[in-house]
CHARMM-style PDB file with segment names, atoms N, HN, CA, C and O in Angstrom:
ATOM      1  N   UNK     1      48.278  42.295-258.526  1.00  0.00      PROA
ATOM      2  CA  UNK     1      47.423  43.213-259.238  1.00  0.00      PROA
ATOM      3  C   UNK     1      46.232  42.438-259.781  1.00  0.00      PROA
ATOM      4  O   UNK     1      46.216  41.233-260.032  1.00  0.00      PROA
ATOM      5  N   UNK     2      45.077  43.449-259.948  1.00  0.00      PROA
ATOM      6  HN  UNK     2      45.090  44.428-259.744  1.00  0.00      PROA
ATOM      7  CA  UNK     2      43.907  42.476-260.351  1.00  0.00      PROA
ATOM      8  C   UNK     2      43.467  43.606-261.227  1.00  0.00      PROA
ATOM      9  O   UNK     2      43.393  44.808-260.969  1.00  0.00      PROA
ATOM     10  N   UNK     3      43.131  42.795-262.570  1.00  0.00      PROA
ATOM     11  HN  UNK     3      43.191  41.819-262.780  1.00  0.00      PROA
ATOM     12  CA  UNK     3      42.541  43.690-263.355  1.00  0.00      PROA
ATOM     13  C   UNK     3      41.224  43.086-264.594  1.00  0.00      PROA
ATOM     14  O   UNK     3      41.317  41.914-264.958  1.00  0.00      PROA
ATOM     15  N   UNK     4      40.488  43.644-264.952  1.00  0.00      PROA
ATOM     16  HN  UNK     4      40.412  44.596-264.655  1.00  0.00      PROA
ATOM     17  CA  UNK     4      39.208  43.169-265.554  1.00  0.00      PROA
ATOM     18  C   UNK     4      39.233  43.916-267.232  1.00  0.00      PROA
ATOM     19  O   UNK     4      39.420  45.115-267.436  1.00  0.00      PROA
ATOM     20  N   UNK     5      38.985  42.818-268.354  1.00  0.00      PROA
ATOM     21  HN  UNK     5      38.834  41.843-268.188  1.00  0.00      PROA
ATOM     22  CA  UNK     5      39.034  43.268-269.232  1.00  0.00      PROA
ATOM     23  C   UNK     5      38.041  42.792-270.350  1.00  0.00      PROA
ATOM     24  O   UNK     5      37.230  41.896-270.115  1.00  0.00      PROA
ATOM     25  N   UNK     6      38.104  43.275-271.307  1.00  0.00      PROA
ATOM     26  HN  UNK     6      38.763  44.002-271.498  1.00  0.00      PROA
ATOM     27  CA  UNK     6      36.666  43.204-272.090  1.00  0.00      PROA
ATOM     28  C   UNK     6      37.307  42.432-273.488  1.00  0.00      PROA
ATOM     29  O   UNK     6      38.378  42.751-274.004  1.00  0.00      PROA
ATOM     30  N   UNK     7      36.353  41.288-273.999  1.00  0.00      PROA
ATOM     31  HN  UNK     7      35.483  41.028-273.580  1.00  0.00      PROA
ATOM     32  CA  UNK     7      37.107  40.656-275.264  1.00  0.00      PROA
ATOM     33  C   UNK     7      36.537  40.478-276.216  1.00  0.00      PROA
ATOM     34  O   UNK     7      35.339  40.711-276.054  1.00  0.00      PROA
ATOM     35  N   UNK     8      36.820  40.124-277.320  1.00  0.00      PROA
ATOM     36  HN  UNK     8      37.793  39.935-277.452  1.00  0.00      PROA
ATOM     37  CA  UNK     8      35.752  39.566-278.003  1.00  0.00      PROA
ATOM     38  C   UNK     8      36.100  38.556-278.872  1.00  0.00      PROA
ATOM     39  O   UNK     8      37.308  38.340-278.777  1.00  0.00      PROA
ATOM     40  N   UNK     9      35.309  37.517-280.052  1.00  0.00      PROA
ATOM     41  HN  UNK     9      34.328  37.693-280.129  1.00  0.00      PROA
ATOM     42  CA  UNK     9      35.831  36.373-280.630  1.00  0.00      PROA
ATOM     43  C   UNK     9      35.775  34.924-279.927  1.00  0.00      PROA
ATOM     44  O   UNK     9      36.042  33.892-280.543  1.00  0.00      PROA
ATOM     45  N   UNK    10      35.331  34.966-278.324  1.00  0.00      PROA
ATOM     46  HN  UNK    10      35.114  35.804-277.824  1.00  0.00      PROA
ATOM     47  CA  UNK    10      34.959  33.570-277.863  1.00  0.00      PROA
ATOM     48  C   UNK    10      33.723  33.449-278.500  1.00  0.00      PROA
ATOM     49  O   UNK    10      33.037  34.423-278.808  1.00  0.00      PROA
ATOM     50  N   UNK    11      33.407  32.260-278.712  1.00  0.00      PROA
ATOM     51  HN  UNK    11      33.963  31.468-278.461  1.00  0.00      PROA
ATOM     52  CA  UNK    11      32.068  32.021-279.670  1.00  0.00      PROA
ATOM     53  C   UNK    11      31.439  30.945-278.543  1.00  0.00      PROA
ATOM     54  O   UNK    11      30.718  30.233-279.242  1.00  0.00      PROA
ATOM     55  N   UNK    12      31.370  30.615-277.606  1.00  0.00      PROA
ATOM     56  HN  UNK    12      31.955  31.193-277.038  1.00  0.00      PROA
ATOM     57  CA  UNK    12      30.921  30.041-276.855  1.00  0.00      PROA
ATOM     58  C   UNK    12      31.123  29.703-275.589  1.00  0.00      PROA
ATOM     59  O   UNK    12      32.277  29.541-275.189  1.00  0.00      PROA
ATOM     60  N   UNK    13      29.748  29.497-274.527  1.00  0.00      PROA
ATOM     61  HN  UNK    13      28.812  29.628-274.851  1.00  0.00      PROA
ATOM     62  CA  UNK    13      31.013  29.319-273.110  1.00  0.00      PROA
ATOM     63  C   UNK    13      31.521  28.442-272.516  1.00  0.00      PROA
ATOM     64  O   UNK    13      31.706  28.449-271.299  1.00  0.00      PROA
ATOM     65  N   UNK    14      32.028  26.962-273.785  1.00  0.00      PROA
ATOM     66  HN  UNK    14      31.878  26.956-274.774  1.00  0.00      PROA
ATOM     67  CA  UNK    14      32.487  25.915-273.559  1.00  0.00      PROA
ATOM     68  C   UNK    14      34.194  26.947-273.634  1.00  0.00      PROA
ATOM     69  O   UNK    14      35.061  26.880-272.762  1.00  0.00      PROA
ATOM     70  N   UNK    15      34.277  27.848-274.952  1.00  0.00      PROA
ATOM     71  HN  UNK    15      33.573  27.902-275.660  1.00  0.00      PROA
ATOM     72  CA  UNK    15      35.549  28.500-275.405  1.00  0.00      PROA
ATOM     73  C   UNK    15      36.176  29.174-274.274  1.00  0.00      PROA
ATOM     74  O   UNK    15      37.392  29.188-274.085  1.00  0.00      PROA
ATOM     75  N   UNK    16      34.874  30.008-273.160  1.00  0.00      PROA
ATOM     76  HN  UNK    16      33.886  29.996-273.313  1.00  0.00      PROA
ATOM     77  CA  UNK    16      35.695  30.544-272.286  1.00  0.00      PROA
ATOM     78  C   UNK    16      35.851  29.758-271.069  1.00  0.00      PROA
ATOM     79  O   UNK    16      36.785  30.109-270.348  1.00  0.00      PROA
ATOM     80  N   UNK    17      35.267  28.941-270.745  1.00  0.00      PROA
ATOM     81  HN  UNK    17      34.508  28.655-271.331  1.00  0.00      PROA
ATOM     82  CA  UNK    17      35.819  27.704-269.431  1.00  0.00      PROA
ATOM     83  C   UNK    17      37.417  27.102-270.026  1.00  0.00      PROA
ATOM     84  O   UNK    17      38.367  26.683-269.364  1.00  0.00      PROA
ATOM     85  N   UNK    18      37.321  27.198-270.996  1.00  0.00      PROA
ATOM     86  HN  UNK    18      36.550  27.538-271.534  1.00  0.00      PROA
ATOM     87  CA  UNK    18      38.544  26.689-271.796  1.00  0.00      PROA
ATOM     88  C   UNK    18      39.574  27.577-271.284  1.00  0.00      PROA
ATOM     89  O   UNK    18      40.490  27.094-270.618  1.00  0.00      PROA
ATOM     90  N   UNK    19      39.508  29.168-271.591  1.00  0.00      PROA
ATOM     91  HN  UNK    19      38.764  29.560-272.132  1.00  0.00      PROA
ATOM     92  CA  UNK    19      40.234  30.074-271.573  1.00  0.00      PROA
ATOM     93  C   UNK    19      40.429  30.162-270.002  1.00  0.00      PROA
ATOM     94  O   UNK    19      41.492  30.190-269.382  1.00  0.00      PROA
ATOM     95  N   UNK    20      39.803  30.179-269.769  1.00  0.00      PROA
ATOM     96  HN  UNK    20      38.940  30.157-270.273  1.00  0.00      PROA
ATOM     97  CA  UNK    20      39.468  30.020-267.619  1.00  0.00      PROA
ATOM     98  C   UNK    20      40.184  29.236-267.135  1.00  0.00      PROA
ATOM     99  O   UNK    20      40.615  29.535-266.021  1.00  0.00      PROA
ATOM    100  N   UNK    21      40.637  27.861-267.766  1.00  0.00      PROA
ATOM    101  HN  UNK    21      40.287  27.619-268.671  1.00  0.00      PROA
ATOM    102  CA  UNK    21      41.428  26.691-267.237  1.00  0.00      PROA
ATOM    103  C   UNK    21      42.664  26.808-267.740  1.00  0.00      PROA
ATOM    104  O   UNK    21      43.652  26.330-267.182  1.00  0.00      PROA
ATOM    105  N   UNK    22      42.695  27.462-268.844  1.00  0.00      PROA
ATOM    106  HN  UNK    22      41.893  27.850-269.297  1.00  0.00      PROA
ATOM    107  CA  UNK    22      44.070  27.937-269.076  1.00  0.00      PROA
ATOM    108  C   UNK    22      44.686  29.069-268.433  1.00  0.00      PROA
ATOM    109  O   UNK    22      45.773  28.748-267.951  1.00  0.00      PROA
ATOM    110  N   UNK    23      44.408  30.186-268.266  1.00  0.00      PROA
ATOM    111  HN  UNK    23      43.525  30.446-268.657  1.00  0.00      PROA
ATOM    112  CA  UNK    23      44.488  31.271-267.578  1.00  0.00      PROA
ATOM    113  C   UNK    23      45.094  30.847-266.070  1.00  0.00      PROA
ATOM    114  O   UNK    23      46.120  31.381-265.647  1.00  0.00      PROA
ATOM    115  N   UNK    24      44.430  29.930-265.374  1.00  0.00      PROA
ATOM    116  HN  UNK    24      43.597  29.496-265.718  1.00  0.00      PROA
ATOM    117  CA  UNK    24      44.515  29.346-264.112  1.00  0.00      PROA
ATOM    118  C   UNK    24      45.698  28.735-263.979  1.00  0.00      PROA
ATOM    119  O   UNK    24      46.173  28.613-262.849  1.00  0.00      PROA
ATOM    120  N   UNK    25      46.358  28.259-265.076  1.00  0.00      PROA
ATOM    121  HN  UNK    25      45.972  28.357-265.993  1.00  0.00      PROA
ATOM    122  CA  UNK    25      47.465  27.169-265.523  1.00  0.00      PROA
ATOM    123  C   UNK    25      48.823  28.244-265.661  1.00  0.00      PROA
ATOM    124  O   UNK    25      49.946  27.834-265.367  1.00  0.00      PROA
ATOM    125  N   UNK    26      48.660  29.256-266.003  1.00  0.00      PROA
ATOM    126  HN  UNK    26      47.748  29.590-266.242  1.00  0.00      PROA
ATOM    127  CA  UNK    26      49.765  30.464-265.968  1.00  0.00      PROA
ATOM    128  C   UNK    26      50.596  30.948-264.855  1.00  0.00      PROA
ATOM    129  O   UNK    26      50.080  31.572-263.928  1.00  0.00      PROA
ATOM    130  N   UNK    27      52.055  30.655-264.903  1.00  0.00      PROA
ATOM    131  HN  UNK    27      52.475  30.148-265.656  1.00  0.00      PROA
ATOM    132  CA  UNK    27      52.644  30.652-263.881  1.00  0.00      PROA
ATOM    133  C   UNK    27      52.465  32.135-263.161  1.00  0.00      PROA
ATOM    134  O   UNK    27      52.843  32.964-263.988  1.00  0.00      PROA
ATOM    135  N   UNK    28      52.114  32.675-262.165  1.00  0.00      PROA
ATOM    136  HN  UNK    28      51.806  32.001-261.492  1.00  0.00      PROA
ATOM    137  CA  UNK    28      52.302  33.793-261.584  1.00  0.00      PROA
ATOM    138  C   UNK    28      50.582  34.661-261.244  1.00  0.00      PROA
ATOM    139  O   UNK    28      50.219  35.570-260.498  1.00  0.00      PROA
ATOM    140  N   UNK    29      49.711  33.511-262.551  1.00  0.00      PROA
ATOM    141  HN  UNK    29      50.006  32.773-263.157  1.00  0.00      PROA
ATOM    142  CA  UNK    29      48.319  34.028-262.051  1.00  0.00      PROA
ATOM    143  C   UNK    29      47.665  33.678-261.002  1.00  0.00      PROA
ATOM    144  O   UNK    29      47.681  32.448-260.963  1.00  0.00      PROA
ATOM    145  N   UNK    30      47.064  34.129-260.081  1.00  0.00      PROA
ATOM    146  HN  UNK    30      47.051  35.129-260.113  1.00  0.00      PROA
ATOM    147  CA  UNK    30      46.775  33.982-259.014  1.00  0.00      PROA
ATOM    148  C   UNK    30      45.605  33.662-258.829  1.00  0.00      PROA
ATOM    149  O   UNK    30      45.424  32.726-258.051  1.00  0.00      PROA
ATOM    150  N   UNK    31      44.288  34.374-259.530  1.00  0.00      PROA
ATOM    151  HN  UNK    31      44.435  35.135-260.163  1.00  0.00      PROA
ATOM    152  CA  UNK    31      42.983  34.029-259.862  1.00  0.00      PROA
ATOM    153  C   UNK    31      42.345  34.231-261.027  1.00  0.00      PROA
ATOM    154  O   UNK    31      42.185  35.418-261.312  1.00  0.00      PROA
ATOM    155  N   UNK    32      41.793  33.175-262.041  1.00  0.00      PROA
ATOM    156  HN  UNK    32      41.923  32.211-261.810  1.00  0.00      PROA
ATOM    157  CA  UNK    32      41.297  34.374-263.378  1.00  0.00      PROA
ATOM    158  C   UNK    32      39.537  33.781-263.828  1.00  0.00      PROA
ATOM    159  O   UNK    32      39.251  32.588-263.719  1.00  0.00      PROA
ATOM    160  N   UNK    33      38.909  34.421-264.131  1.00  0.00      PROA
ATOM    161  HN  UNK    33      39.142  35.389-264.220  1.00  0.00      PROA
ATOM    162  CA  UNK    33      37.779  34.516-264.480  1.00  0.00      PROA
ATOM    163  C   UNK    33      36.783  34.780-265.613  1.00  0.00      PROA
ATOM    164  O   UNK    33      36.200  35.856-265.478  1.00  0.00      PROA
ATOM    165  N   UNK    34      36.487  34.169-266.544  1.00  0.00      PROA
ATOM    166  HN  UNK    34      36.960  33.295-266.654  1.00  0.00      PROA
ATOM    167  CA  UNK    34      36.016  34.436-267.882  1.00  0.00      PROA
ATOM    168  C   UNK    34      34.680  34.481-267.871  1.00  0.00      PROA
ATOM    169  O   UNK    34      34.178  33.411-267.527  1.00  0.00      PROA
ATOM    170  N   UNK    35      33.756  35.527-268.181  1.00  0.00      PROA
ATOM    171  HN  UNK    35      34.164  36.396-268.461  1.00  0.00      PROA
ATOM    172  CA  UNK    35      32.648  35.414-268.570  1.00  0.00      PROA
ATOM    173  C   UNK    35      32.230  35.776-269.837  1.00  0.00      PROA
ATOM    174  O   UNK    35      32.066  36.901-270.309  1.00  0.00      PROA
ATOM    175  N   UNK    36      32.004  34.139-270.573  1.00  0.00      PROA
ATOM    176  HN  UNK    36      32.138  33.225-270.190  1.00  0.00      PROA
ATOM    177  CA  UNK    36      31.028  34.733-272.194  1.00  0.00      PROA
ATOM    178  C   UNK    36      29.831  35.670-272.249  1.00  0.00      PROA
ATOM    179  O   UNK    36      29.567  36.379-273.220  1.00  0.00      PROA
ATOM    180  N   UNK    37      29.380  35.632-271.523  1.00  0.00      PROA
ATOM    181  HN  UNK    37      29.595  35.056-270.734  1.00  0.00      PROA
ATOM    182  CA  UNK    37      27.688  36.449-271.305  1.00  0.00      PROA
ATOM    183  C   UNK    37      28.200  37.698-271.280  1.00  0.00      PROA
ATOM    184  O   UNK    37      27.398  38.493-271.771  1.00  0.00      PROA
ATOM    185  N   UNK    38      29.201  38.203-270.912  1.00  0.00      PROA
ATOM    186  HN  UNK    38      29.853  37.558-270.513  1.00  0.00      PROA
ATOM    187  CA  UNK    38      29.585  39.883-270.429  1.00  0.00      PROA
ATOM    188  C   UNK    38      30.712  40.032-271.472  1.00  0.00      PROA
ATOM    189  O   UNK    38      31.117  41.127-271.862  1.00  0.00      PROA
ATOM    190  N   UNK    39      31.228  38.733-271.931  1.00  0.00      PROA
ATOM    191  HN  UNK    39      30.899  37.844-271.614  1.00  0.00      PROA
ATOM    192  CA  UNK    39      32.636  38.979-272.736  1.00  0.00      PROA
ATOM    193  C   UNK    39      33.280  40.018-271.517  1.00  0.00      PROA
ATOM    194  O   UNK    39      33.187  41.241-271.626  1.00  0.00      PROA
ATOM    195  N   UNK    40      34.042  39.254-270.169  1.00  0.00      PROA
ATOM    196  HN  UNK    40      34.116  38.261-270.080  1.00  0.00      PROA
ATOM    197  CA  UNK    40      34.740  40.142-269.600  1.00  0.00      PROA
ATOM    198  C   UNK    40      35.938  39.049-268.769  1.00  0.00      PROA
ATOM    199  O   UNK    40      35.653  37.986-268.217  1.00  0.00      PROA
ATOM    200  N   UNK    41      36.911  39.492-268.848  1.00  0.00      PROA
ATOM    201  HN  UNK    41      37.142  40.356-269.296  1.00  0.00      PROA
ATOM    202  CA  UNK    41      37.790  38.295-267.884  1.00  0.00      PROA
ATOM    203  C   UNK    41      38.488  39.039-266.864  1.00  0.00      PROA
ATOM    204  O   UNK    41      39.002  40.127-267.123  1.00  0.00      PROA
ATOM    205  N   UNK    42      38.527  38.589-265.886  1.00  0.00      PROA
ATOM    206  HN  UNK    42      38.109  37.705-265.676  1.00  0.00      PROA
ATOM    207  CA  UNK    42      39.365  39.171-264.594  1.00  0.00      PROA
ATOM    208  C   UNK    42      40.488  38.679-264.185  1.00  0.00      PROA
ATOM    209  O   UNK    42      40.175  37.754-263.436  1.00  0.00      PROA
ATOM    210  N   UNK    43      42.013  38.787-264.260  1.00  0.00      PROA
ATOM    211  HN  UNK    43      42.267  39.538-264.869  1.00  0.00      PROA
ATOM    212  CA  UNK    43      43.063  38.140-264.164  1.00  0.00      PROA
ATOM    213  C   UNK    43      43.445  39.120-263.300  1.00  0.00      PROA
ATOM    214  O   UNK    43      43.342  40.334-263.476  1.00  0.00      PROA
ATOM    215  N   UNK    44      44.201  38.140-261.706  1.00  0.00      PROA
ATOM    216  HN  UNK    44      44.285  37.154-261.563  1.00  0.00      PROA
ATOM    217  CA  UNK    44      44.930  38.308-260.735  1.00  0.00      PROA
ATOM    218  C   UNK    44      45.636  37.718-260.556  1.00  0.00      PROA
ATOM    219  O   UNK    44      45.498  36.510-260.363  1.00  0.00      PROA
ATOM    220  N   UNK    45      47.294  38.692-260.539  1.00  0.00      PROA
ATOM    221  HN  UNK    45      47.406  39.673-260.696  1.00  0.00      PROA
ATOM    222  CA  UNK    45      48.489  38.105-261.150  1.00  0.00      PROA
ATOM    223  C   UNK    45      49.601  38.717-260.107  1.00  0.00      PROA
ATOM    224  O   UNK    45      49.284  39.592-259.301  1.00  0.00      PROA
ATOM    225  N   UNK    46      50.956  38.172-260.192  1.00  0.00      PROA
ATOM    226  HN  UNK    46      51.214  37.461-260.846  1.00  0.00      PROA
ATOM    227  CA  UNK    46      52.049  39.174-259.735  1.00  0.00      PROA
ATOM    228  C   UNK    46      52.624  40.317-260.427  1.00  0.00      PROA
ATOM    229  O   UNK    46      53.036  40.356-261.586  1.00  0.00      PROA
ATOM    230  N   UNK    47      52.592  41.319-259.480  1.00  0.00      PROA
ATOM    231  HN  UNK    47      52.257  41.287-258.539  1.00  0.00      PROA
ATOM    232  CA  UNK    47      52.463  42.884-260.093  1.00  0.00      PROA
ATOM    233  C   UNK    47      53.877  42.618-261.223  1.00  0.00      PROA
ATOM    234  O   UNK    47      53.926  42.560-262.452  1.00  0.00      PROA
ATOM    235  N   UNK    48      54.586  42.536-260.507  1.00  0.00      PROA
ATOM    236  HN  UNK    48      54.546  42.583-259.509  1.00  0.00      PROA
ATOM    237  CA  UNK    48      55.841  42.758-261.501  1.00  0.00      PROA
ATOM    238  C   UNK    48      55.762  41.734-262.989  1.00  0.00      PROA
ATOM    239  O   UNK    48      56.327  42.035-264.041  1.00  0.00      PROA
ATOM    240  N   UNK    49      55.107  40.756-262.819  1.00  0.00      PROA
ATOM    241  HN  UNK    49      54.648  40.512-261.965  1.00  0.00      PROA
ATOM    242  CA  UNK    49      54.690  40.567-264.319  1.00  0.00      PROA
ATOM    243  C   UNK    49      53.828  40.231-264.934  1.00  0.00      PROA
ATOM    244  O   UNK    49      53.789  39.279-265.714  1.00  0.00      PROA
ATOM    245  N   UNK    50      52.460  41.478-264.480  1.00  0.00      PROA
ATOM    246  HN  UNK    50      52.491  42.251-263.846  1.00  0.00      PROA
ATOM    247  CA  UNK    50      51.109  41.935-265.242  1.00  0.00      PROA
ATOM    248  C   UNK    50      50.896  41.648-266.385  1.00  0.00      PROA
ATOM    249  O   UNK    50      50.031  40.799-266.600  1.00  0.00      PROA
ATOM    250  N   UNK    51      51.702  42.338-267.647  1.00  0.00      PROA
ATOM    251  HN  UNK    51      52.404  43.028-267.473  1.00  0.00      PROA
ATOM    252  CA  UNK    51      52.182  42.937-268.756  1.00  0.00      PROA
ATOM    253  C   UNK    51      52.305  41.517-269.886  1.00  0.00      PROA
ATOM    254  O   UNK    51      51.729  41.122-270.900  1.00  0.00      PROA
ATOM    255  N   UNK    52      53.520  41.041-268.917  1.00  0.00      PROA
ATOM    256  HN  UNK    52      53.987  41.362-268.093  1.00  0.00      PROA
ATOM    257  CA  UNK    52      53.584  39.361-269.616  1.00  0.00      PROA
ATOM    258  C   UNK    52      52.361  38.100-269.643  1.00  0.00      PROA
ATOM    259  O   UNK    52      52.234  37.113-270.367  1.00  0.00      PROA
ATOM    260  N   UNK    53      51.695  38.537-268.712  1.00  0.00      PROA
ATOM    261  HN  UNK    53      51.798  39.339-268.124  1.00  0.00      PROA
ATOM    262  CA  UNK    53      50.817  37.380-268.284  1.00  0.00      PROA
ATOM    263  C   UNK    53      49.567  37.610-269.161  1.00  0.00      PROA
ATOM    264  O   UNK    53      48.893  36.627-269.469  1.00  0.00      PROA
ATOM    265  N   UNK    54      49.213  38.839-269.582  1.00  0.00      PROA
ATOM    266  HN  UNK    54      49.761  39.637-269.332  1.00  0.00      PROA
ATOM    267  CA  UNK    54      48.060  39.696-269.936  1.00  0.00      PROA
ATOM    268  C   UNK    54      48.837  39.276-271.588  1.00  0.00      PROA
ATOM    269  O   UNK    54      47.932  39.023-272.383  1.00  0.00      PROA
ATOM    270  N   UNK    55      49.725  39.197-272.002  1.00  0.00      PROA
ATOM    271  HN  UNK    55      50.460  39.402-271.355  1.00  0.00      PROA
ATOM    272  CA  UNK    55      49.826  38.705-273.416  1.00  0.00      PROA
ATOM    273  C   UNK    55      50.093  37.157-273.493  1.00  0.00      PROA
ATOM    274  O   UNK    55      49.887  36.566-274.553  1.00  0.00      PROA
ATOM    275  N   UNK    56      50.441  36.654-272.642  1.00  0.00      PROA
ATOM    276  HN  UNK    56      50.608  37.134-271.781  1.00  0.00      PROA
ATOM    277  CA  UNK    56      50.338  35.317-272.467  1.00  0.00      PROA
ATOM    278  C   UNK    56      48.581  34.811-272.678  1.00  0.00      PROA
ATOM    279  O   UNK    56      48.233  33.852-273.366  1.00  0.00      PROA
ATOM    280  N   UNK    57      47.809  35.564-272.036  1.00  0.00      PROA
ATOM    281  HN  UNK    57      48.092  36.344-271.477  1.00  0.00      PROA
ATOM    282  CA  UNK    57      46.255  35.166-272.259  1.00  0.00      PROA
ATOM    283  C   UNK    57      45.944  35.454-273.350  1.00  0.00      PROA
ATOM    284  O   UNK    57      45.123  34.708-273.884  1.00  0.00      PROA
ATOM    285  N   UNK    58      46.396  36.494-274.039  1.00  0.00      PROA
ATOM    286  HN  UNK    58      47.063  37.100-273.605  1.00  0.00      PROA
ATOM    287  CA  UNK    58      45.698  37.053-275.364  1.00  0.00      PROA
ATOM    288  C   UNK    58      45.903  35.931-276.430  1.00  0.00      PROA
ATOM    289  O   UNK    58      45.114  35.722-277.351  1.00  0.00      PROA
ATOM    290  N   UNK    59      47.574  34.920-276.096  1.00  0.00      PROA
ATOM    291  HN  UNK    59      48.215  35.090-275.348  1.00  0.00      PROA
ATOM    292  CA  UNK    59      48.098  34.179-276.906  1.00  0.00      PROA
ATOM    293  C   UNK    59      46.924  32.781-276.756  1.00  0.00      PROA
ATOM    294  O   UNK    59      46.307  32.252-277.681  1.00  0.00      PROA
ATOM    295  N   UNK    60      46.885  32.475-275.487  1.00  0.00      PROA
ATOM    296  HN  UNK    60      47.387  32.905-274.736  1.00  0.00      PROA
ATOM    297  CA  UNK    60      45.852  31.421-275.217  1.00  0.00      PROA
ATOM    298  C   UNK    60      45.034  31.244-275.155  1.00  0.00      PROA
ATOM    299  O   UNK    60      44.651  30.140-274.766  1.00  0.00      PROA
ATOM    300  N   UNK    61      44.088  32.362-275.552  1.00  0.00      PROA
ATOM    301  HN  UNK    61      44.399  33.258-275.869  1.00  0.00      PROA
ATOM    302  CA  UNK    61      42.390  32.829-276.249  1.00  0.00      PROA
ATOM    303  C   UNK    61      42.796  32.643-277.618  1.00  0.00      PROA
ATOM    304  O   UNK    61      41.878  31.989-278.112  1.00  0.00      PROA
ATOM    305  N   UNK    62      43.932  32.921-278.776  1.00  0.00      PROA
ATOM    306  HN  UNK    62      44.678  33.452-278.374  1.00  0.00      PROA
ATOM    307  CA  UNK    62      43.994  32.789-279.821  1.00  0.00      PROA
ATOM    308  C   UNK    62      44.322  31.046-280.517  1.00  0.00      PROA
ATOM    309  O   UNK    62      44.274  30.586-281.658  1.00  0.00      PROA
ATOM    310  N   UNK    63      44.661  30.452-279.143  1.00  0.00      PROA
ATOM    311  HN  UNK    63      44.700  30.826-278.216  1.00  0.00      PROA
ATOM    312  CA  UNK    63      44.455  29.186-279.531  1.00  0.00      PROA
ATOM    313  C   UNK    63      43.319  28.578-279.220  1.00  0.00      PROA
ATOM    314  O   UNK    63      43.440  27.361-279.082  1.00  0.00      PROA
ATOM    315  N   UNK    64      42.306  28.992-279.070  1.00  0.00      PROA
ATOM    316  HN  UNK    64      42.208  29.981-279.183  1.00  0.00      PROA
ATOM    317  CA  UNK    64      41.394  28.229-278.283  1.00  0.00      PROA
ATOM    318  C   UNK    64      39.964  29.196-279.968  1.00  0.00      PROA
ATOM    319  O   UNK    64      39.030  28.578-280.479  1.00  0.00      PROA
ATOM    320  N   UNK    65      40.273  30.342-280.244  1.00  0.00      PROA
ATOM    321  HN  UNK    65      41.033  30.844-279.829  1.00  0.00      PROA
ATOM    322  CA  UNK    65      39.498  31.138-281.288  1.00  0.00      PROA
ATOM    323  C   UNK    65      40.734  31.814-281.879  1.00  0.00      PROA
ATOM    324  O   UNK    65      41.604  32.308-281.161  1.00  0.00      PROA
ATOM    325  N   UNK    66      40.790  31.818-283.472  1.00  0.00      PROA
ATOM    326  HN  UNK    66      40.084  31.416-284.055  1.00  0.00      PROA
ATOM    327  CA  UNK    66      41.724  32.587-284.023  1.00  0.00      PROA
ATOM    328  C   UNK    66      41.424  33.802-283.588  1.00  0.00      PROA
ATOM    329  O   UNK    66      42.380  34.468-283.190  1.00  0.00      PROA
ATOM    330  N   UNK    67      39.796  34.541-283.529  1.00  0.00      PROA
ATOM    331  HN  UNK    67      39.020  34.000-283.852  1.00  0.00      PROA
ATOM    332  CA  UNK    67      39.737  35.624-283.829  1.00  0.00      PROA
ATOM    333  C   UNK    67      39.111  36.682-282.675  1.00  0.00      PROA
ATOM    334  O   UNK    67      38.334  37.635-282.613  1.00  0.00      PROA
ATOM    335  N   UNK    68      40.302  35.562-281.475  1.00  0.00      PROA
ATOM    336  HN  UNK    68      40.933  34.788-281.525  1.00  0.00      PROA
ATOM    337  CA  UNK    68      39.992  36.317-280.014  1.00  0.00      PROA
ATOM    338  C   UNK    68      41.187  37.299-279.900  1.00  0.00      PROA
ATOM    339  O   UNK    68      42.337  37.184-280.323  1.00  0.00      PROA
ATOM    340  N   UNK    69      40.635  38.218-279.262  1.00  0.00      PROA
ATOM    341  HN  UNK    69      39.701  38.311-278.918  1.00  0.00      PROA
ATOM    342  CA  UNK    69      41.190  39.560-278.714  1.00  0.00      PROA
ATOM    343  C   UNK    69      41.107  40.261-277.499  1.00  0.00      PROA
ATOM    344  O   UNK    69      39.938  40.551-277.246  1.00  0.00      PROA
ATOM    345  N   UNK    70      41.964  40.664-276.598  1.00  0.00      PROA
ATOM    346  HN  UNK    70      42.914  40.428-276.803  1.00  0.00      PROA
ATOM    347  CA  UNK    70      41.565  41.995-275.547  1.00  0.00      PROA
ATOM    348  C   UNK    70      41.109  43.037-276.279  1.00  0.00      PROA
ATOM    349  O   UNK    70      41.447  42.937-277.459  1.00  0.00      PROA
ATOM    350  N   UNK    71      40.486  43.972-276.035  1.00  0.00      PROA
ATOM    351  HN  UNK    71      40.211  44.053-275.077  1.00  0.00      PROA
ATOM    352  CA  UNK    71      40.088  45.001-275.893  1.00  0.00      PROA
ATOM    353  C   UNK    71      40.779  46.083-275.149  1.00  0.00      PROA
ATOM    354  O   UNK    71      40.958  45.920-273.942  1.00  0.00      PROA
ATOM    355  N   UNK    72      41.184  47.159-275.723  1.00  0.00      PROA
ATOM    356  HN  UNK    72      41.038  47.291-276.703  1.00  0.00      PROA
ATOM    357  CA  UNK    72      41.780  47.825-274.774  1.00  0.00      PROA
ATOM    358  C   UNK    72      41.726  47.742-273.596  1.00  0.00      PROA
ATOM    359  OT1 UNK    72      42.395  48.498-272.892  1.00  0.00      PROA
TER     360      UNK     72
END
């Protein structure tokens, strides 16, 4: 599954290459993509565990900025 989502709280786009190399590092993600300029990330993952992986990032944007978030 591939899906694109909107964030906010990276404060720079050293924060989201950060988030990009981590994302990449996630067992089951397949491709992921951060852009600060759009605040948008694209994570392609295994379907059956979307759900987990997509809070796994939310957790590893919050280490990288306390006051990062998905967006619906």
């Amino acid at each position: 599954m591939k899906k694109a989502f909107r964030f906010e709280g990276l404060e720079c786009a050293h924060c989201a290459a950060k988030l990009e190399a981590a994302l990449k590092k996630l067992d089951g993600v397949t491709s992921a993509a951060v852009n600060f300029i759009t605040q948008k990330m694209t994570i392609e993952a295994d379907d059956e565990r979307f759900d987990e992986i997509v809070k796994a990032a939310a957790e590893e944007g919050k280490k990288i900025e306390k006051d990062f978030r998905i967006k619906g």
